[in-house]
N, C-alpha and C positions, 0 to 999 in steps of 0.2 A: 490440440484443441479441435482437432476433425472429426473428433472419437462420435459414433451415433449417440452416446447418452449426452454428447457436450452438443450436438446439434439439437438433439430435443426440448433440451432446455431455451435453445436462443430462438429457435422457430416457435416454442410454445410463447414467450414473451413478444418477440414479435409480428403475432398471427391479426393482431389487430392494427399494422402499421407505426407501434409506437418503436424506437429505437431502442435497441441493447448495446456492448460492448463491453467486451473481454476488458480488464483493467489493474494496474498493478502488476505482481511479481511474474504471474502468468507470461503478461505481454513479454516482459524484462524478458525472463528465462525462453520464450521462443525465437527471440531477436539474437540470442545469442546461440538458437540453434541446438537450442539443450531436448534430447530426445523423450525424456519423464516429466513433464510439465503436469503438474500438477496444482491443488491450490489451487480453480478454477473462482476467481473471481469476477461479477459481471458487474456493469455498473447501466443504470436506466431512468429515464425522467419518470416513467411508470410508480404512483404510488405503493406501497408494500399491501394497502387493502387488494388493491388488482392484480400486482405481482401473482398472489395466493389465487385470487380466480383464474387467470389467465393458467395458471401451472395446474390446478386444479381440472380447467375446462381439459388440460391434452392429456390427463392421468396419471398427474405426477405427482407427488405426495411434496406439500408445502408446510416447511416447520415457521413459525413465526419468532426467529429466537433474539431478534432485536428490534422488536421496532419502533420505540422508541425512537433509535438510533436509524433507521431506516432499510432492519435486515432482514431478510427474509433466507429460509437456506432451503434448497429444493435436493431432493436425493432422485436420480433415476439409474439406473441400474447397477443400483449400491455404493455409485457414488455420489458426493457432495459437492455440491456448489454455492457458494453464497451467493448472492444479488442484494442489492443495496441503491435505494432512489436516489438522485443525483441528490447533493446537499452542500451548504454552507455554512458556517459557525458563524451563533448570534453569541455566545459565549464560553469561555474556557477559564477552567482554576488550575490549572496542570497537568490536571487526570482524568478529566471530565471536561465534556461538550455540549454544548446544547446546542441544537440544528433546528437548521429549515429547510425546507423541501427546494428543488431547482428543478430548472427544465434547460439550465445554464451550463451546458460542459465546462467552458471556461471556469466559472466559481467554483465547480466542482474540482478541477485540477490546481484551482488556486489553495484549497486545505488542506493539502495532500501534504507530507514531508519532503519527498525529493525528486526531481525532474526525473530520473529513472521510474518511479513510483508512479507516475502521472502521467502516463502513455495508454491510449485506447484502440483496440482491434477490435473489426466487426467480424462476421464469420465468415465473410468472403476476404478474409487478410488485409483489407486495408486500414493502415497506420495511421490515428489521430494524435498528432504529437505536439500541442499547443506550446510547451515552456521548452521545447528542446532536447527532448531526455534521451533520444537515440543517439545523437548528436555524444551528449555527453557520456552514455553507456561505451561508444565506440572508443573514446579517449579515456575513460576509466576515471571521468571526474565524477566525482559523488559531490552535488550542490543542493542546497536545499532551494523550494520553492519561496523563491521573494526572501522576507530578511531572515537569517539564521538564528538570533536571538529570539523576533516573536516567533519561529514553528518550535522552539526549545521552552520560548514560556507558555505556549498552550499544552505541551507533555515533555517534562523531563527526561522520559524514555530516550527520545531521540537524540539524545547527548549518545549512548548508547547504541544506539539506529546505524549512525552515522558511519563509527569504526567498524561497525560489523559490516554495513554496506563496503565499504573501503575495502576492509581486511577481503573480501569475495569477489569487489570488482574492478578494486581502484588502482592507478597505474602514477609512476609518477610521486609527485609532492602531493598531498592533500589539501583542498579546497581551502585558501588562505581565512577567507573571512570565516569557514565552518570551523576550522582549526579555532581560530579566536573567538568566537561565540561559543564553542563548550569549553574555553578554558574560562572563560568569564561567569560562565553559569557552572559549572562542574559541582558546588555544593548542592544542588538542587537533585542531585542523584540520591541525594538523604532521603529526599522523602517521599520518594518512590519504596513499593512492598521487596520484600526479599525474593518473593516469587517472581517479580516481573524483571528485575535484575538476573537474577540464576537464570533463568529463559534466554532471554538476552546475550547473555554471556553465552552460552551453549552454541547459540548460531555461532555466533561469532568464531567459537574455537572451531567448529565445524570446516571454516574454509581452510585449504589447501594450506596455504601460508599466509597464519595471522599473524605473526612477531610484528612485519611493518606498522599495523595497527596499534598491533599493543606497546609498543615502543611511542609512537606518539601520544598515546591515550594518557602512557605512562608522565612523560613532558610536559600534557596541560592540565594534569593533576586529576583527572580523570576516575583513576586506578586507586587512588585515595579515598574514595566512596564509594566504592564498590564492596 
């Protein structure tokens, strides 16, 4: 994340004193010292209308591909980075969100899926870690943020999230109450798309040794809607 086109991006956001940080899988994958970190994701209380000037003003070319959603993607030298306003959910149907803007790290770590997921680094390395999630990365618990049931009924995806996160990092028995909330929800993978399943699944098989996962997945009936 030292790369010159990953500084230019967080020096062009923060040229007016407002804060940036690296966030998500990025953080995850450097904490554990993985050399291709890629996937550069930032996160900013900076609106997406300023985002785009601010990236604009240092000559970098700002795509506007969520904003709605609060996204904004910048390309500099050829690569891609998302950046995204801090946010909170004013509502959820399973597959959809509606937000509001924050200047809140906290609420913004609070919507997040899981304590791994919801770790901040600035560009001088230092680790903003509110819910614990190095903590839990080092012991290989994959937990979700706050209760596992509501982050599984704002997206059913995450029943799916869960074993793929496990199957890549998880050590151990898995998270007692995660195990019990996608076995209690696991019909709810119905009505999620074929596409974002197949997706899904791909990571997942991608790790080293997924069996443990899918053996469990298989137990809380998981593997049955799929």
């Amino acid at each position: 994340m030292q790369k010159p086109s990953t500084r230019s991006v967080m020096q062009a956001l923060t040229m007016e004193g407002a804060e940036a940080r690296f966030v998500g899988g990025c953080v995850r994958d450097a904490l554990l010292n993985r050399k291709d970190v890629d996937n550069i994701d930032i996160a900013t209380p900076t609106t997406p209308d300023q985002i785009i000037k601010l990236l604009e003003n240092s000559g970098l070319k700002a795509n506007p591909t969520g904003l709605q959603h609060g996204t904004v993607t910048a390309i500099a030298d050829n690569e891609i980075f998302e950046i995204t306003t801090l946010r909170c959910d004013i509502d959820t149907d399973g597959r959809h969100a509606t937000v509001a803007f924050t200047d809140n790290w906290l609420a913004d770590a609070n919507r997040r899926d899981f304590t791994i997921n919801a770790m901040y680094c600035d560009l001088e390395g230092k680790l903003y870690d509110p819910l614990g999630g190095a903590d839990d990365l080092r012991s290989g618990e994959i937990r979700f943020v706050g209760n596992a049931g509501t982050r599984i009924e704002e997206d059913a995806l995450r029943i799916l999230r869960f074993f793929r996160f496990y199957a890549h990092f998880g050590k151990n028995q898995p998270n007692a109450k995660a195990i019990a909330a996608c076995d209690a929800a696991a019909a709810k993978i119905g009505t999620l798309s074929g596409d974002r399943i197949r997706a899904e699944l791909l990571k997942w098989l991608y790790a080293p040794n997924p069996t443990h996962a899918l053996r469990y997945a298989r137990d809380c009936g998981v593997l049955d809607h799929t």
